[in-house]
N, C-alpha and C positions, 0 to 999 in steps of 0.2 A: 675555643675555636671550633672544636666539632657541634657544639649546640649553634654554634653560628649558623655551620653549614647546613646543618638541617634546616634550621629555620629559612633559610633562602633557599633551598631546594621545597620546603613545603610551599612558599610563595609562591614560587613559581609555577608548581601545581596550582593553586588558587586559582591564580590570574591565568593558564589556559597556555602558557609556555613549556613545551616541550624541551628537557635535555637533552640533545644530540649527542652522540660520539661520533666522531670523525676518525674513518681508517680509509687508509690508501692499497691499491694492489698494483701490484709491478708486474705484467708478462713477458718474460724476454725469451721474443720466437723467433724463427728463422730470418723472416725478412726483417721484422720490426718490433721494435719494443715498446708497449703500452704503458702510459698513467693512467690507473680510475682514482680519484679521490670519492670517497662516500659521505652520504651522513644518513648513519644508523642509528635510529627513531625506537630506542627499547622499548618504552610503552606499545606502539605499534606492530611492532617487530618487522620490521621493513626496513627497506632503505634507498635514498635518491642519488642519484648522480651530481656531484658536486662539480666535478672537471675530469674531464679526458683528452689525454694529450699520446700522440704518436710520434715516433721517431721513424725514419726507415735508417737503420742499425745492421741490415744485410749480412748478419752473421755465417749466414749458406755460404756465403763466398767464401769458402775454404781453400788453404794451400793444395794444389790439387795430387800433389806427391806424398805431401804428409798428413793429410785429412785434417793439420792443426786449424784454429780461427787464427785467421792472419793478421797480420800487428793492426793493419788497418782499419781491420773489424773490431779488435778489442777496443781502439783506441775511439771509434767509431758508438761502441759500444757502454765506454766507460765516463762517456762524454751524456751519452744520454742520460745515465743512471745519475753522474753528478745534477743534471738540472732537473731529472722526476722528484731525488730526497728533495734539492731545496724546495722545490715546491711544495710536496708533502709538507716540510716540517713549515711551510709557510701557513698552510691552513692547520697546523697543530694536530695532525694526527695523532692519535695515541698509540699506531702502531703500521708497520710496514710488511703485509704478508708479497710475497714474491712468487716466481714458479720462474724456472729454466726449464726450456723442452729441448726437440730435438737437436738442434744444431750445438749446443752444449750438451748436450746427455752423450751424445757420439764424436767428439770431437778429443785428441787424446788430451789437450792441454783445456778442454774443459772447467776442471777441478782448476786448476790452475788461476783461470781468468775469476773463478767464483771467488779465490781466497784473494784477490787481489781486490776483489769489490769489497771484501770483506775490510782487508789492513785498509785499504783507503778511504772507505766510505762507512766503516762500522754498518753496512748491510748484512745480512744471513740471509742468504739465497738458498729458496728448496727446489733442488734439481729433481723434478721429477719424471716418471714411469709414464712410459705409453697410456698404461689402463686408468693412473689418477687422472692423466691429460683430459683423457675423456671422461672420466669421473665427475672432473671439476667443470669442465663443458658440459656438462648434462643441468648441474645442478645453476648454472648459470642460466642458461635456456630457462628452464622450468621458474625460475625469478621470474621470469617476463612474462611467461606463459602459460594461460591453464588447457594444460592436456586432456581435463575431463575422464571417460570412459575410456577413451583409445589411445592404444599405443602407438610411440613414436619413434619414426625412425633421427638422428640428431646427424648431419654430417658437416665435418670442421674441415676444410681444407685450407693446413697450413704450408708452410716453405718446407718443411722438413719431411709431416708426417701428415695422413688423411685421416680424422677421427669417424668412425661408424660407431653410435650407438643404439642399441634397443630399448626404449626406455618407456615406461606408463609413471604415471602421476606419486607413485609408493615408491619403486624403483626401478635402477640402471636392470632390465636382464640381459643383455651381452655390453659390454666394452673393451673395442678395436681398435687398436690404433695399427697403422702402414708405413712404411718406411717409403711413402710414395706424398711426395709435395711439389707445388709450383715451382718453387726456388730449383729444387734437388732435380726436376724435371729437364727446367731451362738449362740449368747447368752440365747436366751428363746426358742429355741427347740431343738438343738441338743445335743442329749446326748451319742452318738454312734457315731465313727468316724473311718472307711467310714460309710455314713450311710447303714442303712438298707433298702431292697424293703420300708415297713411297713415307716419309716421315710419318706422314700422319698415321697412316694406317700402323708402324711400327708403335708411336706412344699409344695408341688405342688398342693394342693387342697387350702391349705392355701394362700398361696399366690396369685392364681385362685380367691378366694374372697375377698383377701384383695382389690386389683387390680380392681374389677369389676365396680366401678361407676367411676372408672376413664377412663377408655375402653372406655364404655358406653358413657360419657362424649364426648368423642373424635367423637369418631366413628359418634354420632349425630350432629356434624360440618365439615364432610368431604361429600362434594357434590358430587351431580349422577357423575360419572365419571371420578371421581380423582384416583389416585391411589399413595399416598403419597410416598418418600423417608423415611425409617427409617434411622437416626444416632444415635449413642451410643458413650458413652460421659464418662467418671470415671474411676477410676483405676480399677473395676471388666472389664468393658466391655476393656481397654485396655490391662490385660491381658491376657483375653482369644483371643483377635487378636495377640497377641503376641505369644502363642502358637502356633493357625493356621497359621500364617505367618514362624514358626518355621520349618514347613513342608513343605515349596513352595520352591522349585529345585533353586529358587531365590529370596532371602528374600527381603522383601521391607526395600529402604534407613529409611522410617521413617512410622509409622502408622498412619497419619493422613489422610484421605481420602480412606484407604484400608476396600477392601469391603470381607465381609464373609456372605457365604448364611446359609439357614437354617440348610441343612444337614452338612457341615461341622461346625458347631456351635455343632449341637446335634452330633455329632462325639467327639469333644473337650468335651461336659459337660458329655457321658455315661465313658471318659476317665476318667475325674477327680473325680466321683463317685465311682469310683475303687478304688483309692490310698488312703493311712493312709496318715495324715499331714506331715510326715515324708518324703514321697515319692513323695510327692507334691513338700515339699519343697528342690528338688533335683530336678525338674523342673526349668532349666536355666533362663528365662521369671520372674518366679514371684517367690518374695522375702519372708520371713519367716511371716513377717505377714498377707501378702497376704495369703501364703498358709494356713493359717487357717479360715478365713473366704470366700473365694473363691467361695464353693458348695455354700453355700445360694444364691452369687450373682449370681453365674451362671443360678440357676433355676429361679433367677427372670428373668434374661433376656430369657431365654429358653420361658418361661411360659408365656412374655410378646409378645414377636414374636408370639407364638401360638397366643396367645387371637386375636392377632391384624390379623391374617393372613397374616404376611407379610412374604416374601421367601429370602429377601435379606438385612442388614444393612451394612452402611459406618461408622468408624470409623472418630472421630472427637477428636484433644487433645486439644481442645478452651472451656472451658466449663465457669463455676463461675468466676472462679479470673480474667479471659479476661474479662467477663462481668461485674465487679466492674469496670475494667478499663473504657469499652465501656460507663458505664453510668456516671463516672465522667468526659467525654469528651462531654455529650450530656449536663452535666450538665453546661458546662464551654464551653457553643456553638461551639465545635471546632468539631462535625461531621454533617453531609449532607445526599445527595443525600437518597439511603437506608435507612437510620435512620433519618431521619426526622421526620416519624411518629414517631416516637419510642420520639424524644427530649420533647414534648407535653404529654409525660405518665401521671405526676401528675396530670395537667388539665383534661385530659379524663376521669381518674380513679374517680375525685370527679364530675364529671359531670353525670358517669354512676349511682353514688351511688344518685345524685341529684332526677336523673328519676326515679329511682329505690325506692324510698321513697316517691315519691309524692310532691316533693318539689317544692312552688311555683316560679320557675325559677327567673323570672322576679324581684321578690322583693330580693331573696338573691343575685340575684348581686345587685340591688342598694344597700344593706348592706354592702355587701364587697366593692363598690366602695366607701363609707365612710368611711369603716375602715379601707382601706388603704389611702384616703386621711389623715386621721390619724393620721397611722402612720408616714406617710412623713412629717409629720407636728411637729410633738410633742417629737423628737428624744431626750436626751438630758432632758425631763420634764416628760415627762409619762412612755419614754422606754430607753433600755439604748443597742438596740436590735442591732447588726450589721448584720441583715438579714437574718438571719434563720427564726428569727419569722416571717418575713412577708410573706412568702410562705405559712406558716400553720395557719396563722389570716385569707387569702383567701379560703384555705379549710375550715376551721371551719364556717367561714361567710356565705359558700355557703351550709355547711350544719348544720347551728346552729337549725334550726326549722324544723328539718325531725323528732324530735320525737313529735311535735303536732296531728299528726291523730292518737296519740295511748291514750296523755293525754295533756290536753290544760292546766292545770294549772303546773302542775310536766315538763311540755316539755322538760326541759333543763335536767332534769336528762334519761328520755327515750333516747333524743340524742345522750346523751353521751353512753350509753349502743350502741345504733345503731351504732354509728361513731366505738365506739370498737372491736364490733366485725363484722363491714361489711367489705369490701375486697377496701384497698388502695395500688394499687400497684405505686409503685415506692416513697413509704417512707419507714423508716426503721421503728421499731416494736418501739423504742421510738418516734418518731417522729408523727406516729400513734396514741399513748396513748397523746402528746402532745395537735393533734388533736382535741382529742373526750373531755378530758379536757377544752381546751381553751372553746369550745362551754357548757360543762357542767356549767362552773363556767362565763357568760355571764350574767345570771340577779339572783334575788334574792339575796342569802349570799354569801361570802366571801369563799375562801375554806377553811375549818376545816382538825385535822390532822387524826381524824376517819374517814373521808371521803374515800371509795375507791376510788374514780378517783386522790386522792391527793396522796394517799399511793403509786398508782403502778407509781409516777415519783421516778426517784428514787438520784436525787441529785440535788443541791442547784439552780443549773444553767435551770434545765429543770424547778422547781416550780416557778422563778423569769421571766420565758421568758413566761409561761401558764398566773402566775398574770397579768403583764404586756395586754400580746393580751388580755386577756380575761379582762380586763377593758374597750379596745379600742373597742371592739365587743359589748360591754354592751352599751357603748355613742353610737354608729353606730347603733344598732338593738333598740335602742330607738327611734330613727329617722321612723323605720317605723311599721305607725300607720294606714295606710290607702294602698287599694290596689293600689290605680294609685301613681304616682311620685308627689310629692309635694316641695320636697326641691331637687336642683338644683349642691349645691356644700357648704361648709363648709370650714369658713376663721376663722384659729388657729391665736389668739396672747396669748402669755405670760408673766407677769408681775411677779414680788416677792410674792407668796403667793395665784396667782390667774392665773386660767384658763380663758379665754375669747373664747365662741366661738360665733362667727354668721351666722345667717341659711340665704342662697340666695336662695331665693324662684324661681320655672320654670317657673311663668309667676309673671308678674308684680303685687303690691298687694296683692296678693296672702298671707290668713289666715295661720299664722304657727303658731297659738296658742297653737293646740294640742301639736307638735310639740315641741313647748319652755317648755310647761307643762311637759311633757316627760322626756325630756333633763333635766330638774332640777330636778326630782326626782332622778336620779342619783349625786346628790349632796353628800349623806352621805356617799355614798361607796365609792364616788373621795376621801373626805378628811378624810376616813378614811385608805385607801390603799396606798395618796400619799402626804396627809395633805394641799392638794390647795381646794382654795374656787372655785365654778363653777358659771360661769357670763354668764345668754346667750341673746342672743339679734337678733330679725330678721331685715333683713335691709328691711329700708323703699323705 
């Protein structure tokens, strides 16, 4: 059967037929939730748009007493998600990547609505971070768009949250996200519609501060002499090109690349400050729900060009769900050239956080090189892992001992704090908590179910894949006791009822007393997490 398939895979090489994969991404943001279906061209290493479907899913409409998403929303919500998988699985995707932003990231019963997607629809939703949000917006943009020499400013205005980022062609250098969106706008200030001078000028002063350390941010990574490209990215910013392109004696085939300067923008937004939602929504361009939250996004973008002094934006329609795509292909090594920095995200992001804490480089890799010899070892007996968890046992190993300069005996729980809430881009917001856990629960006790690091996992598979590394990190960072190298490599056997390991020393004879000493102290937590006795032995 496999010489089959070769031989029909070589045919179709012959005769000039490309095999496709087909993957689908899901964005569920504030206002509405996206379908991209793709088809990703390995040989090429690209990928086209097969179908994109939108929902308006209005999740921002929160209980306004209890910040929860309201039954109407989820329901609203869960309605959508049921007909994006059929579709998906209708064109045979081989895989479903997702992202939840703000309106779920900050909502309490968030988590809630995720595991519900989950029991009902066998989904895994990645709730992510302000900084991925924009992460994964940058690298979507940049799909569509060659940035050349100059850096670029990238701005997302969503329902929830405004993405700023700094970015050149190699990489993101600043990514901002704002707790400042159309939805979030409409809904806690306006209460006059058109607004009022008086209104106006408060969302414009507000917004002016919401915005300011992210400006700020920016603006102190753009070097003497640059003078960045802005693009604008989201359904505000595409339809108010939509409108200006309404006006041009020759409308453009499509908006992607289409440029509006300052004054015809402030043209468009002193129009749409005129009209009732009604009047709006009698504007050909943009549709009913648009027309009601609109004026907020407009003044963001208005207000954002001002801050930024920039005279001119391009229109870009590549934003998030391209970049779900973009990053499940960097994941699945099938892009290059341009994103090659970008394939290396995970590795950098725990590299930066390494520096950034003080962490003695040197020793947590030789941790992590144990406790991934380890896990390669041990599959089957300690883990039962198909590789997720080995990605996040090497983060956690590299940074299990960055909370010792705050407290040397508690370390493990400082860590954990640290690892939660320092900035890992390119995992998702569980994967994160997976993280800073695994390193939490490495030495001392067991995890308990008061525990917070235990409570924010939030299902069977994430507590059993945390136990798991985080016993393999615990044998591994036992190993080191001393600043220089001592032990060389570690030979796993297993027998009925018993772990065997043996420590190869880096030079010959070489004392691995302390060492064995170490190792056996993790005795009671082995057989009491996996009921194997622990043998260890250095070779002679």
């Amino acid at each position: 059967m496999a010489g089959a398939d070769a031989a029909s895979s070589d045919n179709a090489q012959r005769q000039g037929v490309r095999e496709l994969r087909r993957v689908a991404a899901i964005d569920i943001g504030t206002n509405s939730t996206h379908l991209l279906v793709a088809a990703v061209d390995p040989s090429l290493r690209t990928f086209s748009v097969v179908l994109a479907e939108k929902s308006t899913t209005r999740l921002g409409e929160r209980d306004a007493a209890t910040g929860h998403l309201s039954e109407e929303a989820l329901a609203r919500g869960m309605d959508a998600l049921r007909r994006f998988t059929d579709l998906a699985a209708s064109h045979q995707v081989e895989q479903i990547v997702t992202a939840a932003t703000s309106a779920v990231r900050e909502a309490p019963n968030g988590r809630e609505f995720l595991q519900q997607v989950k029991d009902e629809l066998d989904l895994d939703v990645d709730l992510v971070s302000g900084p991925e949000e924009a992460r994964l917006i940058y690298l979507g943009v940049l799909s569509g768009m060659s940035f050349g020499d100059r850096p670029h400013l990238l701005l997302d205005i969503g329902g929830g949250s405004t993405e700023l980022i700094l970015a050149d062609g190699r990489d993101a250098r600043a990514l901002t996200s704002t707790r400042v969106g159309a939805v979030r706008l409409q809904r806690d200030f306006v209460r006059e519609d058109p607004l009022p001078p008086k209104g106006q000028a408060f969302l414009r002063a507000y917004i002016q501060g919401s915005l300011e350390p992210a400006v700020d941010k920016v603006r102190r990574r753009i070097k003497p002499g640059e003078t960045p490209v802005m693009v604008a990215t989201s359904g505000t910013a595409m339809a108010i090109g939509a409108l200006a392109a309404s006006e041009d004696d020759r409308a453009p085939l499509k908006l992607h690349g289409y440029r509006l300067d300052r004054d015809r923008l402030d043209r468009v937004v002193e129009r749409l400050l005129t009209l009732s939602p009604e009047q709006r929504k009698g504007l050909a361009p943009i549709n009913d729900r648009r027309a009601e939250i609109i004026v907020p996004g407009a003044l963001i973008l208005q207000t954002t060009m001002q801050m930024l002094d920039v005279e001119e934006m391009v229109l870009s329609e590549r934003a998030l769900r391209e970049g779900l795509i973009v990053d499940w292909m960097l994941r699945h090594g099938l892009l290059e050239d341009r994103f090659s920095f970008q394939s290396s995200i995970r590795q950098r992001t725990v590299i930066h956080q390494v520096q950034r804490f003080a962490v003695d480089q040197k020793r947590a890799e030789r941790v992590a090189k144990h406790a991934l010899c380890l896990y390669d070892n041990t599959a089957g007996v300690l883990h039962r892992d198909t590789g997720l968890g080995r990605e996040l046992l090497w983060a956690a190993a590299m940074l299990h001992a960055c909370g010792q300069h705050i407290n040397l005996s508690a370390y493990h729980k400082h860590s954990w704090y640290l690892i939660r809430h320092g900035e890992l881009l390119g995992y998702s917001e569980t994967e994160h908590l997976m993280v800073a856990a695994i390193a939490r629960y490495h030495r001392r006790s067991l995890p308990k179910k008061r525990h917070e690091a235990w409570q924010a996992l939030q299902t069977r598979s994430e507590r059993r894949t945390v136990s798991e590394m985080a016993l393999l990190l615990r044998l591994a960072s036992a190993l080191d006791r001393r600043p220089e190298p001592v032990v060389d490599l570690i030979r796993v056997k297993t027998k009925t009822g018993v772990l065997s390991l043996e420590l190869v020393p880096e030079r010959l004879n070489q004392n691995l007393s302390l060492e064995q000493w170490s190792l056996e102290g993790c005795s009671p937590v082995l057989q009491e997490a996996t009921g194997l006795a622990l043998k260890v032995k250095v070779q002679q």
